[in-house]
N, C-alpha and C positions, 0 to 999 in steps of 0.2 A: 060507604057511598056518599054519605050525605058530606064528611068531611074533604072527598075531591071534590064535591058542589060548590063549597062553601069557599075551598081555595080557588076555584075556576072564578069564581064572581068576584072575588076580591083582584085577581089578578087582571080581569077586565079591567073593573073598577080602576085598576091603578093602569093601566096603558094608556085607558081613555081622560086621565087625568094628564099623563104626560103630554098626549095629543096636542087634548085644548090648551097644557100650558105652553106647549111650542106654538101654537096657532096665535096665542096672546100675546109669547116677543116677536112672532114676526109682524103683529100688528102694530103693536106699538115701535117696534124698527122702522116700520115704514112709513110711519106719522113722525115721525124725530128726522126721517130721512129729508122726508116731503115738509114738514116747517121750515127746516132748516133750508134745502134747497130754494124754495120759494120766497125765504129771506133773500139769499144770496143772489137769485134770478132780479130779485126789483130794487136793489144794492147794487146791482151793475148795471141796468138802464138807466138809472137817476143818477150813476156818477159816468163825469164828462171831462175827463183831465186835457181835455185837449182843447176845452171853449176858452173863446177868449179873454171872460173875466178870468178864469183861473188861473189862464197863461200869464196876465197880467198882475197879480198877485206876486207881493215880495211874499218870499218863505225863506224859514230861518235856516240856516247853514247846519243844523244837525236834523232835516228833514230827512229820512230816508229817499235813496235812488226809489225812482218810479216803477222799476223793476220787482222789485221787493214788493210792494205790494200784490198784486195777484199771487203771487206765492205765500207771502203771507197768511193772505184770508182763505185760500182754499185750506192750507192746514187748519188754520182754525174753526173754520165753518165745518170740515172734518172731524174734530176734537170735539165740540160744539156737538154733534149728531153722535158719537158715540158715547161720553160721556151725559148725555140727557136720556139715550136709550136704556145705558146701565141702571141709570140712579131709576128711570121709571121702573123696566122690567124687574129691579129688585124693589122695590116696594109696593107693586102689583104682585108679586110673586111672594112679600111675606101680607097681604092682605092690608096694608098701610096707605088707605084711601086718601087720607087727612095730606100725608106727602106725597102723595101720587098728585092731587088734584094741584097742593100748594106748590111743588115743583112746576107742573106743567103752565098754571099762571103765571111765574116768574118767566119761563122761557118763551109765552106768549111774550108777555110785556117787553122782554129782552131784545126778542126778535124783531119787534113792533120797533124798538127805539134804533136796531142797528141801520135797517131799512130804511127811518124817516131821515136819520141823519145825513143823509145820501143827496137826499132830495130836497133840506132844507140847504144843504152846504150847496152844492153843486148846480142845482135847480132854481135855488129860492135868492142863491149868491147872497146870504146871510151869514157870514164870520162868527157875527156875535152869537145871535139866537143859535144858531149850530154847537159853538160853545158849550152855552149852558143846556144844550142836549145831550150833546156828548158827554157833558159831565153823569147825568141821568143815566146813559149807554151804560159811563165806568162804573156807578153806584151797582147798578142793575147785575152785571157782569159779574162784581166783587159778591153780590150776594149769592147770582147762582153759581159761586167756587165754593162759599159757605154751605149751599145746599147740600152741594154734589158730597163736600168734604164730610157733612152730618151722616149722609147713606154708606160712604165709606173713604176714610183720609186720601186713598190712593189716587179717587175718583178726582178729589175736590185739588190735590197734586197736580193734575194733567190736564185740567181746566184751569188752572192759574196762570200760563201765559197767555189766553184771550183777557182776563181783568187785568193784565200790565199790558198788555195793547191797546186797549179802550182807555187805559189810564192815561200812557203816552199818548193818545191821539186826541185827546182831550188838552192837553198840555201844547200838543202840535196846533190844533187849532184857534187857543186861546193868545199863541205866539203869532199865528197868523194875524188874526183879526187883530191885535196890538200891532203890528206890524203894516197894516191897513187901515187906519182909523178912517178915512173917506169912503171907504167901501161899506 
């Protein structure tokens, strides 16, 4: 008797751990979801491709079609929330707080820089200082490929075409503002 007991309670034991650890990815899904969206929601009000300084602006001849963008960033902003889910959920899942917290500030920061640059460029019609943010954006980017790639290669693989995005667009806008010195 006592040894069906014993099994009974471990067998709880271990549902109720499955439980709360499905309860803990979909929480942190839903905060990787909801960063990430809320980046992307105040990245699209603060950019205005269509004002007039913008429209006024020389751009270099290997700018991407206009087109290209929103396709662009939604896969990435995509890539971006799936890959920050993985890399948390598995380091919440092996108890690795130190990279739980360390990732999660990077993708703060990351986030923080994708969104400003939006509204320095667009809003603030600042070439240069947008520049040298974007540059900040690519550093930031490159680092959370490195994060992702620490938690697992595959991870840090499928997040490396947003750090050659931020890299080129860092390069696009330093081309611009060189291409605009009175602005």
């Amino acid at each position: 008797m006592k040894s069906h007991v014993s099994r009974s309670k471990k067998s709880s034991t271990r549902r109720e751990r499955t439980r709360q650890s499905r309860r803990d990815r979909r929480k942190i899904a839903l905060g990787t979801a909801a960063a990430v969206g809320a980046c992307a929601a105040v990245g699209t009000l603060l950019t205005d491709p269509e004002n007039s300084w913008y429209k006024s602006l020389r751009k270099p001849d290997w700018q991407p079609p206009a087109a290209a963008f929103p396709i662009v960033w939604t896969a990435l902003y995509v890539d971006i929330a799936y890959v920050s889910y993985k890399v948390l959920a598995d380091a919440h899942a092996r108890n690795d707080t130190a990279e739980f917290k360390g990732y999660s500030r990077a993708l703060g920061t990351n986030l923080a820089l994708n969104a400003a640059w939006c509204g320095l460029f667009f809003r603030g019609e600042r070439p240069v200082v947008s520049t040298i943010e974007a540059g900040a954006l690519a550093a930031s980017s490159i680092d959370l490929v490195r994060r992702a790639g620490k938690s697992h290669a595959g991870l840090g693989l499928l997040l490396s075409p947003y750090a050659l995005w931020t890299s080129g667009a860092t390069a696009l806008s330093g081309a611009i503002a060189a291409l605009n010195p009175e602005k």
